[in-house]
C-alpha positions in Angstrom: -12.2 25.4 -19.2 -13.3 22.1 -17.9 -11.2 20.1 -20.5 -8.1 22.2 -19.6 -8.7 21.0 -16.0 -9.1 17.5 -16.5 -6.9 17.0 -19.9 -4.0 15.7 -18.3 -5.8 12.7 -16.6 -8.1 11.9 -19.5 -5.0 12.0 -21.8 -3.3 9.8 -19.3 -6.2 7.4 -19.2 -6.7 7.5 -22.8 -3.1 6.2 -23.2 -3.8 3.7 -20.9 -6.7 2.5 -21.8 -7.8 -1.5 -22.2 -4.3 -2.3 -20.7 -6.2 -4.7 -17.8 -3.7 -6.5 -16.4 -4.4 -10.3 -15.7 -6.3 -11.5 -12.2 -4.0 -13.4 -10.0 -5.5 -17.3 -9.5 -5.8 -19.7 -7.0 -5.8 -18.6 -3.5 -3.6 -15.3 -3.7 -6.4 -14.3 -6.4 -8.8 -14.9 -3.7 -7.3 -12.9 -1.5 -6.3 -10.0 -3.5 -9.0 -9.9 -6.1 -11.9 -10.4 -3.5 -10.5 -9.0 0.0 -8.0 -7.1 -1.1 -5.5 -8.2 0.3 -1.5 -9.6 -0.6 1.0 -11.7 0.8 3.6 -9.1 -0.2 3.1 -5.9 -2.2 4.9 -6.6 -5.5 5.3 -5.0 -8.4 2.8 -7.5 -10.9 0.4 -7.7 -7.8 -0.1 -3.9 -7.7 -0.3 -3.7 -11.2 -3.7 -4.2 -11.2 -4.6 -2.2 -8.3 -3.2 0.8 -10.7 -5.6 -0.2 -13.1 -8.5 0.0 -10.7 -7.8 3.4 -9.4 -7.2 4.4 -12.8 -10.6 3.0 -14.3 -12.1 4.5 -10.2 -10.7 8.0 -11.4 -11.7 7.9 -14.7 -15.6 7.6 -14.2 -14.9 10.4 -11.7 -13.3 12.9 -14.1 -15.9 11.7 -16.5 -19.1 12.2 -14.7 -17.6 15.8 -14.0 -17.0 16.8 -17.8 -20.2 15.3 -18.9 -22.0 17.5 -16.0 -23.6 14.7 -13.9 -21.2 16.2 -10.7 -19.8 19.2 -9.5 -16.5 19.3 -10.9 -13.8 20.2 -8.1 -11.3 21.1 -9.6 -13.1 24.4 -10.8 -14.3 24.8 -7.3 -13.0 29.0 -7.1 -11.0 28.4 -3.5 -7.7 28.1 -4.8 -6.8 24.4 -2.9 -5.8 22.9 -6.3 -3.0 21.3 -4.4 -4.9 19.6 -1.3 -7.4 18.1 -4.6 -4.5 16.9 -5.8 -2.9 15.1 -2.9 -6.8 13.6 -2.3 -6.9 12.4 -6.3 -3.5 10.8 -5.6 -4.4 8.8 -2.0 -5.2 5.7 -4.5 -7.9 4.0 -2.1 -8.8 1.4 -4.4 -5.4 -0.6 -3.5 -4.3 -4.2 -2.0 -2.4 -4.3 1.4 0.1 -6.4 2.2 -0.5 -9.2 5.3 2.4 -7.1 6.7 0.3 -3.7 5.9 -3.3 -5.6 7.3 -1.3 -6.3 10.9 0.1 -2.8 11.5 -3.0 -1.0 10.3 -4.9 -3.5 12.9 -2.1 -2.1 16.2 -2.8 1.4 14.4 -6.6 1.5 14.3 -6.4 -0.2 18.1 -4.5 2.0 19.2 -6.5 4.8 18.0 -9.8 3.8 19.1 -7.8 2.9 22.7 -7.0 6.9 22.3 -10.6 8.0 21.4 -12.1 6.3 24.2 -9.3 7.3 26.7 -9.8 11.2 26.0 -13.9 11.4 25.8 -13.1 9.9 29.5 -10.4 12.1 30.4 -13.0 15.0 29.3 -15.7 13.4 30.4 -14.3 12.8 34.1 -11.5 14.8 34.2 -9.9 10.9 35.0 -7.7 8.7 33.2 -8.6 5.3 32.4 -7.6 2.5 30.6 -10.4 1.4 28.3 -10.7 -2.0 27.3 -10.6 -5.5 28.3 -6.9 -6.1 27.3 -4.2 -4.1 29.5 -2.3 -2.8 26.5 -2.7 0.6 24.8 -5.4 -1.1 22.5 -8.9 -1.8 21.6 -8.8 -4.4 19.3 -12.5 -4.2 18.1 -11.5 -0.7 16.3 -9.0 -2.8 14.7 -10.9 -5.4 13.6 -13.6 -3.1 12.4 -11.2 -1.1 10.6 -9.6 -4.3 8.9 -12.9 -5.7 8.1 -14.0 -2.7 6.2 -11.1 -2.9 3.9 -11.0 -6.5 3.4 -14.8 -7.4 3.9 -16.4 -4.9 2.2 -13.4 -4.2 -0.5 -15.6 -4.8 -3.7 -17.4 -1.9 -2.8 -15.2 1.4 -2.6 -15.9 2.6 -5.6 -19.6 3.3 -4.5 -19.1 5.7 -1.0 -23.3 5.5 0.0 -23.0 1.6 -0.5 -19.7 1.7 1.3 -21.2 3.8 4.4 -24.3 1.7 4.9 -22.6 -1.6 4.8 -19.9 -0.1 7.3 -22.4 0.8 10.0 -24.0 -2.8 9.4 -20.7 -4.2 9.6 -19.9 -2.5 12.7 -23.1 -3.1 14.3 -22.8 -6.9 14.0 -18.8 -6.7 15.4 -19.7 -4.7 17.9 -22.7 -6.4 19.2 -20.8 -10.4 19.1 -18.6 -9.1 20.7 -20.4 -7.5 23.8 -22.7 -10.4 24.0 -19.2 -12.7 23.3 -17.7 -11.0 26.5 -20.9 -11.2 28.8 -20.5 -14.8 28.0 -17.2 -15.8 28.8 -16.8 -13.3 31.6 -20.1 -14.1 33.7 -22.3 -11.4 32.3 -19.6 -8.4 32.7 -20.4 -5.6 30.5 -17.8 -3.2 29.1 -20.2 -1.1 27.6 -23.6 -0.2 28.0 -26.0 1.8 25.8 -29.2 0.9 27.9 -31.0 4.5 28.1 -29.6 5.8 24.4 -31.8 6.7 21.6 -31.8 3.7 19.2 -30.1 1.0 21.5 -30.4 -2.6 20.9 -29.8 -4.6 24.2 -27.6 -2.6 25.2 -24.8 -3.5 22.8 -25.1 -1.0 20.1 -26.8 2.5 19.4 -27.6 4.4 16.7 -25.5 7.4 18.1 -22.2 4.6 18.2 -22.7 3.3 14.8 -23.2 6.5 12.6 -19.7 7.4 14.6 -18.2 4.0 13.5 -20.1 4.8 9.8 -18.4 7.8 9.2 -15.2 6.5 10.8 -15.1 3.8 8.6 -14.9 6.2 5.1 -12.0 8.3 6.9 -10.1 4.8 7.2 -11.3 3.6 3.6 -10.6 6.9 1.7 -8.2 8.6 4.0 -6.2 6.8 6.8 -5.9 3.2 5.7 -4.3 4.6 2.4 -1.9 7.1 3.9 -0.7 4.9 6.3 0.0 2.2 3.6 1.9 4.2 1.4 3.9 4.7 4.8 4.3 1.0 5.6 5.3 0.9 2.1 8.3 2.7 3.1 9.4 0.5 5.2 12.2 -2.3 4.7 11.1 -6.0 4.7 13.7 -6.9 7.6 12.8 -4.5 9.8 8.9 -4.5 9.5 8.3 -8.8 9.5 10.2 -8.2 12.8 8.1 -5.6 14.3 4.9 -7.0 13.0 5.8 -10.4 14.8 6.7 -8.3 18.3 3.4 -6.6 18.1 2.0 -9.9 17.2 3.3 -11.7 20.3 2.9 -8.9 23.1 -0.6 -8.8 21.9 -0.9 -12.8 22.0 0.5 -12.7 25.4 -1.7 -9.8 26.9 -4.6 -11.6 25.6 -4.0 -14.7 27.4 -3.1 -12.9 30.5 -6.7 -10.5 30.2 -8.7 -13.9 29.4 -7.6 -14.5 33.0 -7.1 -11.2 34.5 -9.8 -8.7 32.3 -9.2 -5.3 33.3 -11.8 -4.1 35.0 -12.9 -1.2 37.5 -14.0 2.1 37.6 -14.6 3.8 34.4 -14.5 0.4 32.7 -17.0 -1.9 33.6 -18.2 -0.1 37.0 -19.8 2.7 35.4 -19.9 5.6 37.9 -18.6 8.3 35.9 -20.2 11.8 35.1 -21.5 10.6 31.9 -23.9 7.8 33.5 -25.0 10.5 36.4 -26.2 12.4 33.3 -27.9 9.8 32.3 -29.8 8.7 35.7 -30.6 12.6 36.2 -32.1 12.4 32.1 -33.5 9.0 33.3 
């Protein structure tokens, strides 16, 4: 039973197997080999990114059939075919420089969406989260980038990967509180004082098991699906758009270094959530 459910990759790897394909040198080895990451997605640089999922996979399929884990695909809920499209997402992968900037604007903008709704729940108000006036918070981004390229060596171990995520987010997300307080005359856009597990304010252990478990969606999940989307796209119609997004964020940052956005809801905290907190308090 099990070896009719796992023939056709074993078979495949079989066929495959001891075909490594050579490590790229000098600095575009660096950068794929170690971060992860390419100049341009072509065909010999992804070849051995197939060879690492395929080797990822393998040990997979192999700790199933010799018993060591549950194997899935004999799980009795018949969603063979969402397995399938999860076996296929191919998270141990290299992303373009092209890839790296959109996914940044993508995880901005989606953290810039997460914080906007808890406050639009929260206090029933809208409010533009964030230091910057655009639709972005670019420390999800760089968090989100970070993970992939930062911690890229260790995907194919998920526990390792979670642990060094929240670490990772901890230490981004405390610089760059204590960063902004700095430059901006002690201004605070966040504020954990009060929350189990706070350090100083900056981060909490309530944020960063968020950020921990956000950061295997992206790994295993987002970051892939989006890529094989990007993928997609034409080279003279994505440099373009990457260098747009490039230099409306360039300019909004120099305009928020001298006009942050501030205000209620942002960095005068009156909403319901801190009332909760003084009542708790």
């Amino acid at each position: 039973m099990i070896f009719e459910a796992y023939g056709d990759t074993l078979a495949t790897f079989l066929e495959n197997e001891g075909e490594e394909p050579e490590k790229l040198g000098g600095s575009a080895g660096f950068l794929a080999n170690v971060l992860g990451v390419t100049v341009i997605n072509r065909q010999d640089e992804r070849a051995y990114e197939e060879y690492r999922n395929g080797q990822s996979k393998y040990q997979m399929i192999k700790a199933a059939v010799e018993g060591k884990v549950y194997p899935e695909r004999l799980f009795p809920i018949p969603e063979t075919g969402k397995r399938q499209r999860l076996e296929t997402l191919r998270y141990m992968r290299r992303y373009s420089v092209w890839s790296v900037i959109l996914l940044f604007f993508a995880f901005s903008f989606i953290g810039w969406v997460w914080e906007v709704s808890l406050h639009l729940i929260t206090d029933g108000v809208f409010v533009n989260r964030g230091v910057l006036h655009g639709p972005w918070l670019p420390i999800y981004g760089t968090g989100g980038v970070m993970i992939l390229a930062v911690l890229n060596k260790f995907r194919e171990k998920p526990l390792v990967e979670f642990l060094l995520t929240i670490v990772l987010c901890g230490c981004v997300e405390y610089f760059t509180s204590w960063f902004l307080e700095i430059t901006h005359n002690g201004q605070k856009w966040w504020d954990y004082s009060g929350y189990f597990l706070n350090l100083n304010g900056r981060i909490c252990a309530e944020g960063l098991l968020v950020f921990g478990l956000g950061g295997m969606a992206i790994v295993y999940v987002a970051a892939p699906l989006l890529d094989d989307l990007i993928r997609k796209i034409p080279h003279r119609i994505l440099i373009p758009v990457c260098i747009t997004l490039l230099a409306v964020f360039g300019a909004d940052e120099v305009y928020s270094n001298q006009h942050p956005n501030t205000g209620k809801g942002i960095t005068d905290y009156t909403g319901a959530w801190i009332e909760e907190e003084k009542v708790r308090t």
